[in-house]
Chimera marker file (.cmm) of the C-alpha trace (Angstrom):
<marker_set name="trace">
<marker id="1" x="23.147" y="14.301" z="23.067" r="1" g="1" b="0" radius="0.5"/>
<marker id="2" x="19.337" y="15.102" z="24.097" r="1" g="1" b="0" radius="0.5"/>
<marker id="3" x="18.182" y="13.405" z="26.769" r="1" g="1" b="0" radius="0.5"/>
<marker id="4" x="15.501" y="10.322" z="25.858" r="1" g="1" b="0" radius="0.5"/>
<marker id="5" x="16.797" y="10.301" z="22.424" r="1" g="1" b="0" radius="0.5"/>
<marker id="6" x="18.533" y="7.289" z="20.780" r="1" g="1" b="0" radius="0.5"/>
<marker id="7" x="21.268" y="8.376" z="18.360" r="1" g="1" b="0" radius="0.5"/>
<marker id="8" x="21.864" y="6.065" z="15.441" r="1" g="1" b="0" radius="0.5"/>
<marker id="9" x="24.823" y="4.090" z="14.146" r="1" g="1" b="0" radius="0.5"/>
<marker id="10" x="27.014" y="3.745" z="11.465" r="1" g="1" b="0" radius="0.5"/>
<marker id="11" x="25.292" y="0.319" z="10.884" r="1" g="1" b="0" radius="0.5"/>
<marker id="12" x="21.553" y="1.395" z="11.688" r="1" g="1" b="0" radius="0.5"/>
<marker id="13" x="21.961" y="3.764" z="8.955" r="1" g="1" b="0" radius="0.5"/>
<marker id="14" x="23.372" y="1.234" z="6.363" r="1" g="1" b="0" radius="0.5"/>
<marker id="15" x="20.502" y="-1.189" z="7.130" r="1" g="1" b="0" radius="0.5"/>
<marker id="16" x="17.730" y="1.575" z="6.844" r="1" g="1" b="0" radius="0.5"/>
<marker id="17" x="19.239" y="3.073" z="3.502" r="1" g="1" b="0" radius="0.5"/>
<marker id="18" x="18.189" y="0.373" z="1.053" r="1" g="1" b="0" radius="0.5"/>
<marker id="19" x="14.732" y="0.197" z="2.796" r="1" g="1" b="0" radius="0.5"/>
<marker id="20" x="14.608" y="3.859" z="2.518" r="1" g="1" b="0" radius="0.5"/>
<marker id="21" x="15.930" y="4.291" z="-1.181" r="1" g="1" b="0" radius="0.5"/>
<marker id="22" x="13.037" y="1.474" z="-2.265" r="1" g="1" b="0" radius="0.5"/>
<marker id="23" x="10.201" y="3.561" z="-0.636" r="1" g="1" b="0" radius="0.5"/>
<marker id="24" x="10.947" y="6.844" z="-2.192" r="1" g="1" b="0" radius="0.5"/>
<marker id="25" x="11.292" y="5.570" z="-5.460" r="1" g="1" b="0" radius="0.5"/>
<marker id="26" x="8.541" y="3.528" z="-4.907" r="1" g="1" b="0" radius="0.5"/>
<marker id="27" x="6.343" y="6.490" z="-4.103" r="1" g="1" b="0" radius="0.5"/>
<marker id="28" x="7.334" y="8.205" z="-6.839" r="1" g="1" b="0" radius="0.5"/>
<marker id="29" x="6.421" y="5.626" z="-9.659" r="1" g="1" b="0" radius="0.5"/>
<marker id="30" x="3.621" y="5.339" z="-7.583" r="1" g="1" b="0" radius="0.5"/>
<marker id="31" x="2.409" y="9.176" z="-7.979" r="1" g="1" b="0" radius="0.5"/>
<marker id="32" x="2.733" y="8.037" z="-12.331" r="1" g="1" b="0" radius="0.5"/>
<marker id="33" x="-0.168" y="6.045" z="-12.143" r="1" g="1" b="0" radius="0.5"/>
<marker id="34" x="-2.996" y="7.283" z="-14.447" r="1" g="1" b="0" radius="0.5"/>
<marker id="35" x="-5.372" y="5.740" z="-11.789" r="1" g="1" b="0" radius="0.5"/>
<marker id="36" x="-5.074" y="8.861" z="-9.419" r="1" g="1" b="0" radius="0.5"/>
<marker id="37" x="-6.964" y="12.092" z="-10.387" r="1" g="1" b="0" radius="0.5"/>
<marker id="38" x="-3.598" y="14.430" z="-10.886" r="1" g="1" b="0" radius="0.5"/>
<marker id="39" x="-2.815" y="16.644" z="-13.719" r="1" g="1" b="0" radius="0.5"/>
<marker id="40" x="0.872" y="16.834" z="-14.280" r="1" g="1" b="0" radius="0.5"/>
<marker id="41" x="1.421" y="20.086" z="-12.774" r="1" g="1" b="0" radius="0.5"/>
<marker id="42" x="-0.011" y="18.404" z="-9.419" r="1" g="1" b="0" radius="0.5"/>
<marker id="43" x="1.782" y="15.503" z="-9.680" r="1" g="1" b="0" radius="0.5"/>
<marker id="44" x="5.434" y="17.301" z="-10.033" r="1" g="1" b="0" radius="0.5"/>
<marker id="45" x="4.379" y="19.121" z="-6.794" r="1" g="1" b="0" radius="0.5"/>
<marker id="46" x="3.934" y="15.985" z="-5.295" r="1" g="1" b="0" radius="0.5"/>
<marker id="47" x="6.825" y="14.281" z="-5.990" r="1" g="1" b="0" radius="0.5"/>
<marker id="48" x="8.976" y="17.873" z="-4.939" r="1" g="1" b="0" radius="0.5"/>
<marker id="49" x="7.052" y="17.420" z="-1.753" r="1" g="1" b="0" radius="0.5"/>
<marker id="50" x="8.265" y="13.796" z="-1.844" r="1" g="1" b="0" radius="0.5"/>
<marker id="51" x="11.994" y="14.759" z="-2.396" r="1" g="1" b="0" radius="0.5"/>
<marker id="52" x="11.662" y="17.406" z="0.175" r="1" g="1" b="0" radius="0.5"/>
<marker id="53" x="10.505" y="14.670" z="2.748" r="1" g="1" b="0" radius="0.5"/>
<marker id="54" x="13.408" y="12.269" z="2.015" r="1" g="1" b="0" radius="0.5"/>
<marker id="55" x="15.992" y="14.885" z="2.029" r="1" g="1" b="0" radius="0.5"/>
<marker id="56" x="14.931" y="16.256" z="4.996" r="1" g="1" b="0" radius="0.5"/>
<marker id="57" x="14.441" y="12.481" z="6.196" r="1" g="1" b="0" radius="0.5"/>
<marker id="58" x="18.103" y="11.470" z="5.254" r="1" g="1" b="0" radius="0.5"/>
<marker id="59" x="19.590" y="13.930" z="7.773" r="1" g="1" b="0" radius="0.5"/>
<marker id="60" x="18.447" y="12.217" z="10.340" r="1" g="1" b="0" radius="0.5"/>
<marker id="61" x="20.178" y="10.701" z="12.792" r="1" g="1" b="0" radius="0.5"/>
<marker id="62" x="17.774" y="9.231" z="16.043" r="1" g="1" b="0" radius="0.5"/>
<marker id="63" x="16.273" y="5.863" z="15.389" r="1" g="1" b="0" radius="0.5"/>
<marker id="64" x="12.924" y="7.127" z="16.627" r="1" g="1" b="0" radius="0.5"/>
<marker id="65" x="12.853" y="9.575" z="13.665" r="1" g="1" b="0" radius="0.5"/>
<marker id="66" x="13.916" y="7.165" z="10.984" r="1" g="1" b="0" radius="0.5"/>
<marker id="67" x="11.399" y="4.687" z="11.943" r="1" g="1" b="0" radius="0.5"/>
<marker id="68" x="8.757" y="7.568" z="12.063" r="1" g="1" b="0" radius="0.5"/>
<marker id="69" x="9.812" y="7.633" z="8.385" r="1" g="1" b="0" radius="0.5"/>
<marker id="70" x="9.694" y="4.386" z="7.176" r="1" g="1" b="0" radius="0.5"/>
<marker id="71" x="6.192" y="4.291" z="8.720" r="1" g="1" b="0" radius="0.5"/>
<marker id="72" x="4.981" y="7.473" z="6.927" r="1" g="1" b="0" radius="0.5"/>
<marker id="73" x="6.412" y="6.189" z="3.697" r="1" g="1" b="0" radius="0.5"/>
<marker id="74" x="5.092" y="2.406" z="3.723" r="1" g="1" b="0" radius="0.5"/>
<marker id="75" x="0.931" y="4.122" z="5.144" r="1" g="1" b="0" radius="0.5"/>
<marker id="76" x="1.413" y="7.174" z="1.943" r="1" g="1" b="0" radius="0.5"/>
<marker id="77" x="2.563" y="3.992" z="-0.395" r="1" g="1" b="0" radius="0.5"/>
<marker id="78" x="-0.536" y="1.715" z="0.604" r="1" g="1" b="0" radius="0.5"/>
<marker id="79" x="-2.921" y="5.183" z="-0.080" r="1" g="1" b="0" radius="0.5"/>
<marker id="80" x="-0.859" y="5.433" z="-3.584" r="1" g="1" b="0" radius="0.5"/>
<marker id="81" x="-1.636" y="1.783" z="-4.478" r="1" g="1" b="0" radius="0.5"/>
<marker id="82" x="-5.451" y="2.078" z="-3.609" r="1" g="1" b="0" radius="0.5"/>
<marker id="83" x="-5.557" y="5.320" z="-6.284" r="1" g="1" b="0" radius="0.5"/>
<marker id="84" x="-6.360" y="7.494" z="-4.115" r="1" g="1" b="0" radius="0.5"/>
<marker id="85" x="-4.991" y="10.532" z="-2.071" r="1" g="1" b="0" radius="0.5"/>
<marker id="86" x="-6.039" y="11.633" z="1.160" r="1" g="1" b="0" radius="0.5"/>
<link id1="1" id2="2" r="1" g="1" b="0" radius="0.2"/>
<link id1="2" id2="3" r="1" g="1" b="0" radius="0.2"/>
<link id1="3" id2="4" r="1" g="1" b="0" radius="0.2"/>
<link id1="4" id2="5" r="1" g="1" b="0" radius="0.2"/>
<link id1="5" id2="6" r="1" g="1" b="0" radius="0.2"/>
<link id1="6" id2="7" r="1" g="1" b="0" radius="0.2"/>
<link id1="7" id2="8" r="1" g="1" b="0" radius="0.2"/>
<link id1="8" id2="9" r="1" g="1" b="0" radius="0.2"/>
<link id1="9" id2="10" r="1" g="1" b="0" radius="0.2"/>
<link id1="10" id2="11" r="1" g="1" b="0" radius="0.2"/>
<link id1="11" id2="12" r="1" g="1" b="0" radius="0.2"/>
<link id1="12" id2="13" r="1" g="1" b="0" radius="0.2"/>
<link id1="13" id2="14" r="1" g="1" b="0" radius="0.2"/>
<link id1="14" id2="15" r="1" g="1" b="0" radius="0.2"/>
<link id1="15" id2="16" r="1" g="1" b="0" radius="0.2"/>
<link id1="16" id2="17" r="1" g="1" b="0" radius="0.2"/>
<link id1="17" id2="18" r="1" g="1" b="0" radius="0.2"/>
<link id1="18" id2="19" r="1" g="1" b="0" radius="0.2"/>
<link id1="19" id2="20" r="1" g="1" b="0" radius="0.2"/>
<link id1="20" id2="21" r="1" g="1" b="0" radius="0.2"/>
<link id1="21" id2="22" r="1" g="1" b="0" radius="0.2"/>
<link id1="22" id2="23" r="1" g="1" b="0" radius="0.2"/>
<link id1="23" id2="24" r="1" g="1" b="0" radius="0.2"/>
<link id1="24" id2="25" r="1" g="1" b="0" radius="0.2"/>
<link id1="25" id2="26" r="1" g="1" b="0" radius="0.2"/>
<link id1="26" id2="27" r="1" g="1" b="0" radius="0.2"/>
<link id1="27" id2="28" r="1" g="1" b="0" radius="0.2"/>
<link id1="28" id2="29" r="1" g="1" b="0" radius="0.2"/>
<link id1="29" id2="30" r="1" g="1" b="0" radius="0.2"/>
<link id1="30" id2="31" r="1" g="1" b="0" radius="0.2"/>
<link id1="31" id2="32" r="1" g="1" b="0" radius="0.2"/>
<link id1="32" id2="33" r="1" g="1" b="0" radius="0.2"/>
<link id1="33" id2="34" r="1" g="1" b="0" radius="0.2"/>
<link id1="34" id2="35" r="1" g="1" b="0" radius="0.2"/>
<link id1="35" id2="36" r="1" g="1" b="0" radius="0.2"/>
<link id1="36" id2="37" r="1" g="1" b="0" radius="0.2"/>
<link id1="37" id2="38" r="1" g="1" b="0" radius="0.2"/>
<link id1="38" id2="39" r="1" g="1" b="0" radius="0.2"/>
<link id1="39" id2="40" r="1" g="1" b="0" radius="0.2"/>
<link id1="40" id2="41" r="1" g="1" b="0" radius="0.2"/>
<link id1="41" id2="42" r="1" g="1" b="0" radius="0.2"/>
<link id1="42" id2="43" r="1" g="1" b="0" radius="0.2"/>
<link id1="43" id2="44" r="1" g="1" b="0" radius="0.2"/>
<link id1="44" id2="45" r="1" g="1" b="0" radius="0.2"/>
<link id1="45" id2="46" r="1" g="1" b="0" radius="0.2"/>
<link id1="46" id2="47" r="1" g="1" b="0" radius="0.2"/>
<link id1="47" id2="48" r="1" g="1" b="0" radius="0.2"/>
<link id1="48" id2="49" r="1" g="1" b="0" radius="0.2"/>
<link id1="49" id2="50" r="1" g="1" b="0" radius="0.2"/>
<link id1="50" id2="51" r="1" g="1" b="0" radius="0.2"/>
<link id1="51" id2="52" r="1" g="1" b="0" radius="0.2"/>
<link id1="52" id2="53" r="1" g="1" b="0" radius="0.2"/>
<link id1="53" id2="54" r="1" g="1" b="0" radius="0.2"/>
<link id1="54" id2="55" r="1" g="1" b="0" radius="0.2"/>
<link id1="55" id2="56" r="1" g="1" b="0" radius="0.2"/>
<link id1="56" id2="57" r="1" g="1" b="0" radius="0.2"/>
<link id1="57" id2="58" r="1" g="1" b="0" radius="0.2"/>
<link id1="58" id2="59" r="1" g="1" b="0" radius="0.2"/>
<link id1="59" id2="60" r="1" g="1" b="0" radius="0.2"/>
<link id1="60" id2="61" r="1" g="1" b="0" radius="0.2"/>
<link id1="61" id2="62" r="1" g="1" b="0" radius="0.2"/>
<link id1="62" id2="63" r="1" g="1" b="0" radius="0.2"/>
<link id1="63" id2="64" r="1" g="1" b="0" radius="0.2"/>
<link id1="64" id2="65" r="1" g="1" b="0" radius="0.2"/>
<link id1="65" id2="66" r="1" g="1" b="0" radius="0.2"/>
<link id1="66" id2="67" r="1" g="1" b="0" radius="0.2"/>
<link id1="67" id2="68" r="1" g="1" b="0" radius="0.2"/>
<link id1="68" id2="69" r="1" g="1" b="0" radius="0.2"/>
<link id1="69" id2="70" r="1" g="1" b="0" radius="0.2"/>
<link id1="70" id2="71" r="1" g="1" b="0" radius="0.2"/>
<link id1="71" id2="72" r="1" g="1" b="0" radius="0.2"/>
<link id1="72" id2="73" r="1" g="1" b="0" radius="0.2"/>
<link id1="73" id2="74" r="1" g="1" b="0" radius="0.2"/>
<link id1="74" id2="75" r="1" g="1" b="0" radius="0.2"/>
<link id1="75" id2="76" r="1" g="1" b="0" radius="0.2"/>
<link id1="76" id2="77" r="1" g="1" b="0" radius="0.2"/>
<link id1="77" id2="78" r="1" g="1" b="0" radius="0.2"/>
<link id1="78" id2="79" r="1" g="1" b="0" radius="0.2"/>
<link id1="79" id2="80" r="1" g="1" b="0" radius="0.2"/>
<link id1="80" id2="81" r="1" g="1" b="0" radius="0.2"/>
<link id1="81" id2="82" r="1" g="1" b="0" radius="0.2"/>
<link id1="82" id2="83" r="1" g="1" b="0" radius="0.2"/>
<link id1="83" id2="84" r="1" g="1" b="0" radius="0.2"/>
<link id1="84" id2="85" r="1" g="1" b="0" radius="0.2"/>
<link id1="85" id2="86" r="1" g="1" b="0" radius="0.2"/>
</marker_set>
């Protein structure tokens, strides 16, 4: 174990995985909307950007990292909603 690093649980990872599972497919209905300026080619690389993220994301095991996540995925949600992409 690496020092300064808190390892998750059995049970911290069954409480983040519904939270998790709601934000990815929230982001990806989200990346649907006709109110952002995509055309469909841009918008599948998005969402296989997306999918990379949260793969990459559910491998993770210190608590540091997964709440790094969640707060990534709730700030690129809020941008969604406004129509807009950064």
């Amino acid at each position: 174990m690496a020092k300064g690093l808190i390892w998750a649980t059995a049970e911290d990872l069954a409480r983040n995985r519904g939270k998790v599972l709601s934000l990815y497919r929230q982001i990806l209905r989200s990346l649907n909307s006709p109110d952002l300026p995509l055309t469909y080619a841009a918008r599948l690389s998005k969402k296989a950007e997306v999918r990379t993220i949260f793969i990459f994301g559910s491998e993770e095991r210190s608590l540091h990292n997964i709440a790094d996540l969640i707060d990534t995925a709730e700030y690129s949600l809020s941008i969604l909603k406004k129509g807009r992409l950064p």
